[in-house]
ZADO-1210 file (C-alpha; in nm, 4 decimals, padded with zeros to 6 digits):
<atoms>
<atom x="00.0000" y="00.0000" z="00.0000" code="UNK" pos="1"/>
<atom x="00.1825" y="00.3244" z="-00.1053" code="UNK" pos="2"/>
<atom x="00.2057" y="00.5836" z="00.1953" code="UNK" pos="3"/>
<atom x="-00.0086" y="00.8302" z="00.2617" code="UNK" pos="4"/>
<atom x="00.1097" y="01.1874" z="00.3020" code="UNK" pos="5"/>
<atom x="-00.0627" y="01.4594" z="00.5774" code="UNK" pos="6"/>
<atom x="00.0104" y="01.7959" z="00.6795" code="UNK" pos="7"/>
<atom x="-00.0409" y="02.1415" z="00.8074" code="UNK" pos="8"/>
<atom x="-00.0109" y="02.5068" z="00.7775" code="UNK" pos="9"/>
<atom x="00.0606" y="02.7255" z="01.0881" code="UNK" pos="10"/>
<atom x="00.0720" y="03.0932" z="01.1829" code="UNK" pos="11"/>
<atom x="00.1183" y="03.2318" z="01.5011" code="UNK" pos="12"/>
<atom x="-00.1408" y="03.4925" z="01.6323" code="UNK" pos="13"/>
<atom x="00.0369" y="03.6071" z="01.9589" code="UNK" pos="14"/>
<atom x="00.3120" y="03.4438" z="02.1270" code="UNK" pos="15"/>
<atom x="00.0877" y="03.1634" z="02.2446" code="UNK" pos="16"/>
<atom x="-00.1605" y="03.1307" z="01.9973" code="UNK" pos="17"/>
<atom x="-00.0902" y="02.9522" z="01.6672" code="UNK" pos="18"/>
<atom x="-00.3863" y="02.8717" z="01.3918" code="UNK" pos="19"/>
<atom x="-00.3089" y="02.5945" z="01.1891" code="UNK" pos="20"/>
<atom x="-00.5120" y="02.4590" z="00.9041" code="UNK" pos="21"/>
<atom x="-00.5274" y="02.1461" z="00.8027" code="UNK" pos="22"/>
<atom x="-00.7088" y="02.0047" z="00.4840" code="UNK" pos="23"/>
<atom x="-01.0468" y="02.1535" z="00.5834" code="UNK" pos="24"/>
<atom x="-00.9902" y="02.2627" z="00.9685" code="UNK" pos="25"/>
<atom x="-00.8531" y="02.5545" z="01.1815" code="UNK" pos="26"/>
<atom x="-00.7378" y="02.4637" z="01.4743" code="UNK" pos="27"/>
<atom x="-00.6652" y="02.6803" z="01.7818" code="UNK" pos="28"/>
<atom x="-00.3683" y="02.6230" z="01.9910" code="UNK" pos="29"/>
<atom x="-00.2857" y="02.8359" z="02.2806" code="UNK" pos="30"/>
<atom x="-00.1847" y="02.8387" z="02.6489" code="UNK" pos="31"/>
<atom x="-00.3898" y="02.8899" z="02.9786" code="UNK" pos="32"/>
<atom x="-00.3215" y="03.2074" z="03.1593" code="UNK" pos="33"/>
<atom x="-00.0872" y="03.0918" z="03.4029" code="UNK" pos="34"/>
<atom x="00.1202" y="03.0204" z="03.0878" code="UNK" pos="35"/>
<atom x="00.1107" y="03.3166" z="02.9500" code="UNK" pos="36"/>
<atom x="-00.1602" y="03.2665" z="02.7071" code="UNK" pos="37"/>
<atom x="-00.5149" y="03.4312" z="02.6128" code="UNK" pos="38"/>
<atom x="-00.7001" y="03.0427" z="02.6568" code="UNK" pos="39"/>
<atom x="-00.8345" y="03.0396" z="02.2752" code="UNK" pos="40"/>
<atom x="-00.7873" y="02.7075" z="02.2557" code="UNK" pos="41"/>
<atom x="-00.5973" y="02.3780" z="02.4523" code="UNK" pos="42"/>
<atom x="-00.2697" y="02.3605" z="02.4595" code="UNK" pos="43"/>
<atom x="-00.0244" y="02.1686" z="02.2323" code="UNK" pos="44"/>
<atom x="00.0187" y="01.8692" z="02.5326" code="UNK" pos="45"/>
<atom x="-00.3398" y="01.8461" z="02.5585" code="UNK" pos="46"/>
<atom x="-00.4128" y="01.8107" z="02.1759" code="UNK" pos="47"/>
<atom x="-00.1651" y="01.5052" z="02.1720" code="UNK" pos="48"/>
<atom x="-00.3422" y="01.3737" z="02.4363" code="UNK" pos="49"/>
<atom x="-00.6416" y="01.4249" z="02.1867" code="UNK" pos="50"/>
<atom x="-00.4527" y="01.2873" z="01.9257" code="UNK" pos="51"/>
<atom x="-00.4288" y="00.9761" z="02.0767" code="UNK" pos="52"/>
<atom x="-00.7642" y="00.9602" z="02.1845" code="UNK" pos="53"/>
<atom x="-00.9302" y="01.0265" z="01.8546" code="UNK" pos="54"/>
<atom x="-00.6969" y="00.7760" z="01.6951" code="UNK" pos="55"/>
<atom x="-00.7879" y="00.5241" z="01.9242" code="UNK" pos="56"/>
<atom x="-01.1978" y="00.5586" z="01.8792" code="UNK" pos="57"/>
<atom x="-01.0955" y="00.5024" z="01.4981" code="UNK" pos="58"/>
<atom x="-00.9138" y="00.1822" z="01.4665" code="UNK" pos="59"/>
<atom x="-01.1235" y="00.0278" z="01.8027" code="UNK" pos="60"/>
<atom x="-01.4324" y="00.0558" z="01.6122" code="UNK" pos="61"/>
<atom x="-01.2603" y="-00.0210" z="01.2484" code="UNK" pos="62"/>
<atom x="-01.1086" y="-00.3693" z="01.4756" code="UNK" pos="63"/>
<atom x="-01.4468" y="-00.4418" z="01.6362" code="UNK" pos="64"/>
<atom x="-01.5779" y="-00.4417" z="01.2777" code="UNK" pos="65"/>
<atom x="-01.3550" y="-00.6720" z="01.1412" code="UNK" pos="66"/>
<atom x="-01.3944" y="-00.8695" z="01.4447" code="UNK" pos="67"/>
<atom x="-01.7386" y="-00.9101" z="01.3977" code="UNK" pos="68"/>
<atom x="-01.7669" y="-00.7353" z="01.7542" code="UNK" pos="69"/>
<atom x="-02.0838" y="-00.5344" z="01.8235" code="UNK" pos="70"/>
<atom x="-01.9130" y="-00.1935" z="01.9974" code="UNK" pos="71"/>
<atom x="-02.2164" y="00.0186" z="02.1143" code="UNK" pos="72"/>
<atom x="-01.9564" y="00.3395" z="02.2313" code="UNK" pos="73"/>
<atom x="-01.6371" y="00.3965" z="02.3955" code="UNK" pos="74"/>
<atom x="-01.5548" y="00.6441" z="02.6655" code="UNK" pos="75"/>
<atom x="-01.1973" y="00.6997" z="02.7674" code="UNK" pos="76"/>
<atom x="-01.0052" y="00.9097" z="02.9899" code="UNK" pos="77"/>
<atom x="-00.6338" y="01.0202" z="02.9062" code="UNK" pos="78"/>
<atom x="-00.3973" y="01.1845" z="03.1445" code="UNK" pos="79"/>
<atom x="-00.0576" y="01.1572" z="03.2190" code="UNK" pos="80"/>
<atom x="00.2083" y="01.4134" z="03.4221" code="UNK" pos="81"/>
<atom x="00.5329" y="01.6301" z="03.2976" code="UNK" pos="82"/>
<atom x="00.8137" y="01.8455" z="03.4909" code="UNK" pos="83"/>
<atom x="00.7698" y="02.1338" z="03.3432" code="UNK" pos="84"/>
<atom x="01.1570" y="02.2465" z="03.4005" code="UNK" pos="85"/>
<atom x="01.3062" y="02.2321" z="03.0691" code="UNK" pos="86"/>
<atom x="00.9851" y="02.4154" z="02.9184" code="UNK" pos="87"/>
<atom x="01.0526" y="02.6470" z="03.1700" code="UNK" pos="88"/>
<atom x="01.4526" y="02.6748" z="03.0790" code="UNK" pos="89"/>
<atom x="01.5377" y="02.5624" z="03.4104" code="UNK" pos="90"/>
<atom x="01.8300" y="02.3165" z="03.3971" code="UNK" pos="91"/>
<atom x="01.7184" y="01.9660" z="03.4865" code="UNK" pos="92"/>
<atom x="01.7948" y="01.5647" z="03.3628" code="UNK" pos="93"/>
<atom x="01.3945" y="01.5441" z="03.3301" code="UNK" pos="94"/>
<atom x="01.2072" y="01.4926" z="02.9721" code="UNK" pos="95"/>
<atom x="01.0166" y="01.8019" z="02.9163" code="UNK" pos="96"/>
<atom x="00.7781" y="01.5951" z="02.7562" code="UNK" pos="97"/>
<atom x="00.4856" y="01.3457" z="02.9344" code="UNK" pos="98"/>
<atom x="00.6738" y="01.0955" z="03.1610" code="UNK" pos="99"/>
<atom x="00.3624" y="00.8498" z="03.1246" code="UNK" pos="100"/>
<atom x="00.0271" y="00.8449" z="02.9740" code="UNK" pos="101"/>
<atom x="-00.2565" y="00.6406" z="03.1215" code="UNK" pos="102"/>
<atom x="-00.5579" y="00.5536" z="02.8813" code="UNK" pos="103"/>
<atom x="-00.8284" y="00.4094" z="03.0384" code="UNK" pos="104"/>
<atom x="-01.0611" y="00.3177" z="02.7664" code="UNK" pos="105"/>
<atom x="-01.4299" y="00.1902" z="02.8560" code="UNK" pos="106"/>
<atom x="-01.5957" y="-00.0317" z="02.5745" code="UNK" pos="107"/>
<atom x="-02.0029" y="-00.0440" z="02.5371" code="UNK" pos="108"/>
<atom x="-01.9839" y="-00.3755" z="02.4176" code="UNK" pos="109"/>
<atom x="-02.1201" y="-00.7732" z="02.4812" code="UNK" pos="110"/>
<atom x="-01.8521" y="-00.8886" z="02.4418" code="UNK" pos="111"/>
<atom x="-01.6228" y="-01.1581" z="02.6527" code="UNK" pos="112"/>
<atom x="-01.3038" y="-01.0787" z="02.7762" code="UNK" pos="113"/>
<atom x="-01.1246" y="-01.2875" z="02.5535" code="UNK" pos="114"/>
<atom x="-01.2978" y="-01.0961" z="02.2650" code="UNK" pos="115"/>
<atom x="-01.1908" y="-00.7324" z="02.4171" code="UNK" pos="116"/>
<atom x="-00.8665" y="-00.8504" z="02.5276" code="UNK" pos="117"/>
<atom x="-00.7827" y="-00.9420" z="02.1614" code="UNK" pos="118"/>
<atom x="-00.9385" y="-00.6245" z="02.0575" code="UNK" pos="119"/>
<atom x="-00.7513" y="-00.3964" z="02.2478" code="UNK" pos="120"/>
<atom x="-00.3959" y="-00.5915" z="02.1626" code="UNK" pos="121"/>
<atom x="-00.4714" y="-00.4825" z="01.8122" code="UNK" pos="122"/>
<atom x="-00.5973" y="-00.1920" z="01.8407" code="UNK" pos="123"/>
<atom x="-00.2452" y="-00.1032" z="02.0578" code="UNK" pos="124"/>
<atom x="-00.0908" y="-00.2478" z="01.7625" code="UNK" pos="125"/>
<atom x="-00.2830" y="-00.0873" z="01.4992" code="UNK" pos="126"/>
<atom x="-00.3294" y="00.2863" z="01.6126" code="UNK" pos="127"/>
<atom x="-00.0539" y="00.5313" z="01.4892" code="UNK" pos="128"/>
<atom x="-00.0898" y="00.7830" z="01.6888" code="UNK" pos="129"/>
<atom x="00.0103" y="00.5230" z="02.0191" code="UNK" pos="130"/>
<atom x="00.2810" y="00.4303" z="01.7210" code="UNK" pos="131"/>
<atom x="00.4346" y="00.7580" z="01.6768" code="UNK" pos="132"/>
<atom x="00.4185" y="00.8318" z="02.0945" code="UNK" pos="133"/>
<atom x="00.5324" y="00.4805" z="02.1777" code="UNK" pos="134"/>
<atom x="00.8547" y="00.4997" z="01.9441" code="UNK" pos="135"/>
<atom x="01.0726" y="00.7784" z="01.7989" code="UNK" pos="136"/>
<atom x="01.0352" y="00.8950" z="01.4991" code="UNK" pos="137"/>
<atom x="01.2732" y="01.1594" z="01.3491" code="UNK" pos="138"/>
<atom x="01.1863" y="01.4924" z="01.3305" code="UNK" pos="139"/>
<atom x="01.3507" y="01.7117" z="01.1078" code="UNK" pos="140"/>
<atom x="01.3644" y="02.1050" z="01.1712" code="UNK" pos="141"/>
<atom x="01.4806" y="02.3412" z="00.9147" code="UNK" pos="142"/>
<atom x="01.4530" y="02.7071" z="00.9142" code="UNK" pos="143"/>
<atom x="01.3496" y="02.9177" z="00.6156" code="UNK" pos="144"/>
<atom x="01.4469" y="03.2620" z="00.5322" code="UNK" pos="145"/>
</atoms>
């Protein structure tokens, strides 16, 4: 299957605040108060937290299809905690990034635990977003005049 390409456009607003379109979206990215921001929008930590969460609604129901499973909803919650130090420019050894996340994902389903213990091994396996968080993946920055 050849790869599929996605992207964005981004401009920032204020110092906080970026807008960044996407195929057919705006999005709204900014910082609380206490972080200097005007609270247009959640911030960029809480959006991957989002990430993940959308992606994970997507390929549980696209597995419980092809499973044959009968998934009613899903309700999750998706949290996790950061030292906000190196953000901050203070020196430390911490990651400035999430130390953990916990999903807790809550399936309206039938189904046996056999069934949604199989169905949440692929879904983990499938979901890209989990992918990209779970492993590194290069990141080139370049800066254009």
């Amino acid at each position: 299957m050849p790869d599929m390409k996605f992207s964005v456009t981004a401009k920032c607003e204020n110092p906080t605040k970026l807008v960044v379109n996407t195929s057919k979206f705006k999005i709204i990215i900014d910082e609380p108060p206490n972080l200097g921001g005007t609270n247009d929008g959640p911030n960029p930590v809480e959006y991957v937290l989002a990430a993940l969460g959308g992606c994970l609604n997507v390929v549980g129901h696209l597995v419980a299809k092809e499973m044959g499973m009968e998934l009613k909803g899903l309700e999750m919650t998706i949290e996790g905690e950061m030292d906000p130090s190196k953000f901050m420019g203070k020196p430390t050894k911490e990651r400035t990034g999430y130390k953990e996340i916990r999903v807790n994902l809550k399936p309206v389903t039938n189904a046996d635990k056999a069934t949604i213990d199989k169905w949440i091994k692929a879904v983990e396996d499938r979901c890209p977003v989990s992918d990209n968080l779970r492993n590194p993946t290069p990141i080139k920055i370049s800066v254009l005049k």
